[in-house]
C-alpha positions as CSV (number, residue, x, y, z in Angstrom):
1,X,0.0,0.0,0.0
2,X,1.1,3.7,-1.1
3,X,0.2,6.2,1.2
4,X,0.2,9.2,-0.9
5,X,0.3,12.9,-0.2
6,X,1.2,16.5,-1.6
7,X,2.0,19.2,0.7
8,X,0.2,22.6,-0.5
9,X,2.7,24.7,1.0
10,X,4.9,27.4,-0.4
11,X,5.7,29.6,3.1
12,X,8.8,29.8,3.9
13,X,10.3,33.0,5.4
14,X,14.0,33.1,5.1
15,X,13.6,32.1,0.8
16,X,10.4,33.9,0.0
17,X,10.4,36.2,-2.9
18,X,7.8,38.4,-2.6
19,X,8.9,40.5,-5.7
20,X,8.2,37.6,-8.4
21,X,4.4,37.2,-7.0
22,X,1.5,39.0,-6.1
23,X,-0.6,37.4,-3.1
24,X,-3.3,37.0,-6.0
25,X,-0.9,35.7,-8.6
26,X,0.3,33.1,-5.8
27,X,-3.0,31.4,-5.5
28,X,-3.3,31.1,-9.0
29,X,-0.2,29.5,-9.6
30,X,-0.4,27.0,-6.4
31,X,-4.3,26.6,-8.1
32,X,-2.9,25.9,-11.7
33,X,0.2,23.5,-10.3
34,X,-2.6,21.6,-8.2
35,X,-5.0,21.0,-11.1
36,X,-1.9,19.5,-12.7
37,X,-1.5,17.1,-9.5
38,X,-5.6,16.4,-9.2
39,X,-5.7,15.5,-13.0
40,X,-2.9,13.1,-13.2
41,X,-4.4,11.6,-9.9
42,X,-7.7,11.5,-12.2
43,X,-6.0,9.8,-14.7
44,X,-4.8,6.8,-12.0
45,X,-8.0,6.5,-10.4
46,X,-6.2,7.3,-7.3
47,X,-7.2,9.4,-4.1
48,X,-4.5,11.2,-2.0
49,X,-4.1,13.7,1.2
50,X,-3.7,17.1,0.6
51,X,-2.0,19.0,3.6
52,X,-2.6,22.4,3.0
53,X,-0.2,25.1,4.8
54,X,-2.3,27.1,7.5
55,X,-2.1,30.4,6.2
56,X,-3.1,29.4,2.7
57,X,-6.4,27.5,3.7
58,X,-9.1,30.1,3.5
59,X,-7.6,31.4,0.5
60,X,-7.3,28.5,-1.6
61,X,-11.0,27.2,0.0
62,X,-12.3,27.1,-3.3
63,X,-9.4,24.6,-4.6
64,X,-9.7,22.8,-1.3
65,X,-13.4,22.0,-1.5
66,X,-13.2,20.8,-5.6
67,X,-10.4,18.6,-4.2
68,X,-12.5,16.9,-1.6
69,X,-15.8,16.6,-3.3
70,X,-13.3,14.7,-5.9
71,X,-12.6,12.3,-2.9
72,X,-9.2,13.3,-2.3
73,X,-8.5,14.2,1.6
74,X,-8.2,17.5,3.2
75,X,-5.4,17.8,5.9
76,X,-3.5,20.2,7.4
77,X,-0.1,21.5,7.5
78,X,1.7,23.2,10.3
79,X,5.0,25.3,9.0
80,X,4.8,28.2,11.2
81,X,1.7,28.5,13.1
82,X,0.9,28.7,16.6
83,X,-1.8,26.3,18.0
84,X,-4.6,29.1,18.0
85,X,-4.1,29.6,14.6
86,X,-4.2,26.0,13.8
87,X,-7.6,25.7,15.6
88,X,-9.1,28.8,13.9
89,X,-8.0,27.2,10.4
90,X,-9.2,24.2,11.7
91,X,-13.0,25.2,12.8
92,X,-12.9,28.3,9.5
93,X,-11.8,25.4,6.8
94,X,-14.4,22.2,7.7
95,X,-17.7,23.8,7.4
96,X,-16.5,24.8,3.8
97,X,-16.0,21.7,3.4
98,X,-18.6,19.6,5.2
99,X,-16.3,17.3,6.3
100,X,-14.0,16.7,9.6
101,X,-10.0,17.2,9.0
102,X,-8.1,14.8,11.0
103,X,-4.6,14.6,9.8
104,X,-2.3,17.4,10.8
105,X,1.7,17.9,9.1
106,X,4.1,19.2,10.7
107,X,7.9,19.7,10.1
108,X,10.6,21.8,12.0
109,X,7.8,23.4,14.2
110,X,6.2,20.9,16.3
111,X,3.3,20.6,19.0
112,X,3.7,17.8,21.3
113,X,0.9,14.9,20.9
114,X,-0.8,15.8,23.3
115,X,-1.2,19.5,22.4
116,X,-2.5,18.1,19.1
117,X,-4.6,15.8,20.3
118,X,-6.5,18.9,22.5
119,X,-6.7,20.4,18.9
120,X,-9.2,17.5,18.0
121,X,-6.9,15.7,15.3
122,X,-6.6,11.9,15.3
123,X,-3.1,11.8,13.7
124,X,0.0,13.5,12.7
125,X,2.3,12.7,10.2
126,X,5.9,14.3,11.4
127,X,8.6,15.2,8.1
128,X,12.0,15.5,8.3
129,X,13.9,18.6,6.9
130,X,15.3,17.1,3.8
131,X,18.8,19.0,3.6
132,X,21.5,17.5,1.1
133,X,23.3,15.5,4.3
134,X,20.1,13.0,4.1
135,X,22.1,11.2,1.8
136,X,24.6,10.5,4.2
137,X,22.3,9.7,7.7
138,X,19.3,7.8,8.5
139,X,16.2,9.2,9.7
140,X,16.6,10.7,13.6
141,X,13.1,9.3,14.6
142,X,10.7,5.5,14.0
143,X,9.7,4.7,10.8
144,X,7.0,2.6,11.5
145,X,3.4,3.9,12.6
146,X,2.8,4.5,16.7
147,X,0.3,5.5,19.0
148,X,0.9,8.6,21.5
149,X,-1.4,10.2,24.1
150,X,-4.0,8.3,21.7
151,X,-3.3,10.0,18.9
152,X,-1.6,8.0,15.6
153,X,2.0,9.2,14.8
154,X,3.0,8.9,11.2
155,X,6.5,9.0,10.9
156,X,8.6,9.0,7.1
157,X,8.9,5.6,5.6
158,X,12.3,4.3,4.9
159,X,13.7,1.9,2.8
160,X,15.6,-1.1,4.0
161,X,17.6,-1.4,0.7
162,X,18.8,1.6,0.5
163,X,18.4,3.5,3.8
164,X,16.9,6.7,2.1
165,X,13.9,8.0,3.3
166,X,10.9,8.1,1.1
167,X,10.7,11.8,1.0
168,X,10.0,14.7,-1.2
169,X,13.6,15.4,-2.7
170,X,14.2,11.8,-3.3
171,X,11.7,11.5,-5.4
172,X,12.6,14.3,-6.9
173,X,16.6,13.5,-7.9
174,X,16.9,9.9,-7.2
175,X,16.8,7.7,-10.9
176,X,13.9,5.9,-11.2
177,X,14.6,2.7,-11.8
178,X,16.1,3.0,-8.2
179,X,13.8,4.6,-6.5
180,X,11.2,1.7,-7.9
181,X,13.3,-0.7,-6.3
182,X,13.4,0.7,-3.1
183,X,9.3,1.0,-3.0
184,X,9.4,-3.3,-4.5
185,X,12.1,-3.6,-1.5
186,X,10.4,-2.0,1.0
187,X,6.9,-3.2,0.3
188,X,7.9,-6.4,0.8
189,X,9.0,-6.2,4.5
190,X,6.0,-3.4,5.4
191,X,1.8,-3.3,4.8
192,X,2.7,0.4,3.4
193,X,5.3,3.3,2.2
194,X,4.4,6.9,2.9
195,X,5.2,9.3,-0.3
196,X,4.9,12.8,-0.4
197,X,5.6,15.6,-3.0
198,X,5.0,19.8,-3.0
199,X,3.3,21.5,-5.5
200,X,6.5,24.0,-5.5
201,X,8.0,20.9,-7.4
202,X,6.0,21.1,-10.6
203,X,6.4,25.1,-11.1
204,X,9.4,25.5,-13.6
205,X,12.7,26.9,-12.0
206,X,12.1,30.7,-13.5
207,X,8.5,30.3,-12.0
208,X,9.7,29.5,-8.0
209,X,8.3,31.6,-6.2
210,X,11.0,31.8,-3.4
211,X,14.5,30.7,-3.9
212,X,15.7,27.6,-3.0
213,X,19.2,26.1,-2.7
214,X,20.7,24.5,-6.2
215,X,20.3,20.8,-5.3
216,X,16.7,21.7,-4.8
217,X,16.1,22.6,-8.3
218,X,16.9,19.8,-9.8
219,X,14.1,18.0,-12.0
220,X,11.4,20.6,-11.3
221,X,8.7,21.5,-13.6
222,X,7.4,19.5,-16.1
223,X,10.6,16.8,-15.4
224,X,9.3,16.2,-11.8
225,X,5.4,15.8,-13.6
226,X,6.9,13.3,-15.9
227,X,8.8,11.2,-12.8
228,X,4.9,11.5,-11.3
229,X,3.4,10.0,-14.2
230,X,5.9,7.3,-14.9
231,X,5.8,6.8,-10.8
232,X,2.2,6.6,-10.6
233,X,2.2,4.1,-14.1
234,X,4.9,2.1,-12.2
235,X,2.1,1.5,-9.8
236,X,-0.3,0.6,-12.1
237,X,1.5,-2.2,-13.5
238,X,2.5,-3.6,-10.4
239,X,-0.6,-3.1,-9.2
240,X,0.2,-1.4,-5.7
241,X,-2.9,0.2,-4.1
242,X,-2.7,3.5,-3.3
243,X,-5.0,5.5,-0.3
244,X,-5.5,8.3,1.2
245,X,-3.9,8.5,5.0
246,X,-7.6,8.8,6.9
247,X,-8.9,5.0,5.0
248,X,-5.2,3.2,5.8
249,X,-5.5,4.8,9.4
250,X,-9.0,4.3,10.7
């Protein structure tokens, strides 16, 4: 089982560059690289979580809810925030959408379980910071689904060939013959692998809207679509499932 998910997050305060974007032309763009993401989904048959950063929620509502009456999962994602604006995104964002959100992301900032639990969520998936040194360490924390404070902790998946966690930037640079191996691998010694991509991957490198360190350019734009399709056709013919977090959880 593929656990797949695309983080709808573009904050991040020391690389922003305000000057290539308007606020407006911003949503359009994250709207435009998303429809991208939903239509090759589409095309698969397959449903995925969508963590959307906090202080894009409300604007991108109108996205959010086409995405979910699709049958694709709402979550949320935690770069910044503090825990009362979490909530207020939170309680604003599910009447839109009719629908609970239980999954929260969160990466260098980080409530503890119990704080998130208060918050009414039923699980978290924790990230890693995926700096060029991955290549040469292992994850710092479990790789294997946990229960805290009774709230489900997903951590990153990792592959036992290879060591390399299954995160954004390695699917975004590692060949993928490889990288299929390591899903064949690690499937056969776990029920699931958790993938993950950003929509900031598919936007073309004169089109980033922040800037972002050389090795993190590599194979965006339509390159990182095409490793997507041929990805998600790789699944097709092995004929992997692939869910949403919320139906492989509960």
């Amino acid at each position: 089982m593929i656990l797949l998910s695309f983080n709808l997050s573009l904050v991040d305060k020391e690389r922003e560059n305000s000057e290539k974007f308007s606020a407006s032309e911003l949503i359009s763009s994250i709207e435009k690289k998303t429809d991208i993401i939903s239509q090759l989904l589409e095309l698969h048959g397959y449903q995925a979580t969508f963590f959307i950063e906090i202080s894009l929620a409300i604007p991108l509502q109108k996205l959010l809810k086409s995405l979910s009456l699709s049958g694709h999962e709402i979550a949320l994602y935690n770069v910044n925030s503090d825990a009362e604006s979490v909530a207020k995104c939170k309680q604003d964002l599910e009447p839109i959408l009719g629908k609970p959100i239980r999954g929260l992301r969160q990466k260098m900032q980080r409530f503890p379980s119990s704080q998130i639990k208060d918050l009414d969520f039923t699980y978290v998936s924790n990230i890693e910071h995926s700096k060029i040194n991955f290549l040469w360490r292992k994850l710092t924390e479990k790789t294997e689904i946990y229960t805290e404070n009774e709230l489900t902790i997903v951590p990153e998946s990792q592959s036992p060939y290879s060591q390399l966690p299954f995160n954004d930037y390695v699917l975004q640079v590692s060949p993928m013959k490889y990288y299929e191996s390591m899903l064949l691998e690690s499937l056969k010694s776990s029920e699931y692998v958790m993938i993950y991509a950003n929509v900031w991957q598919f936007f073309p490198r004169e089109e980033l809207p922040f800037i972002l360190p050389f090795y993190k350019k590599i194979n965006v734009g339509r390159t990182f679509e095409d490793r997507i399709e041929n990805l998600f056709q790789f699944l097709d013919d092995h004929e992997i499932a692939v869910s949403r977090m919320k139906d492989f959880l509960f």
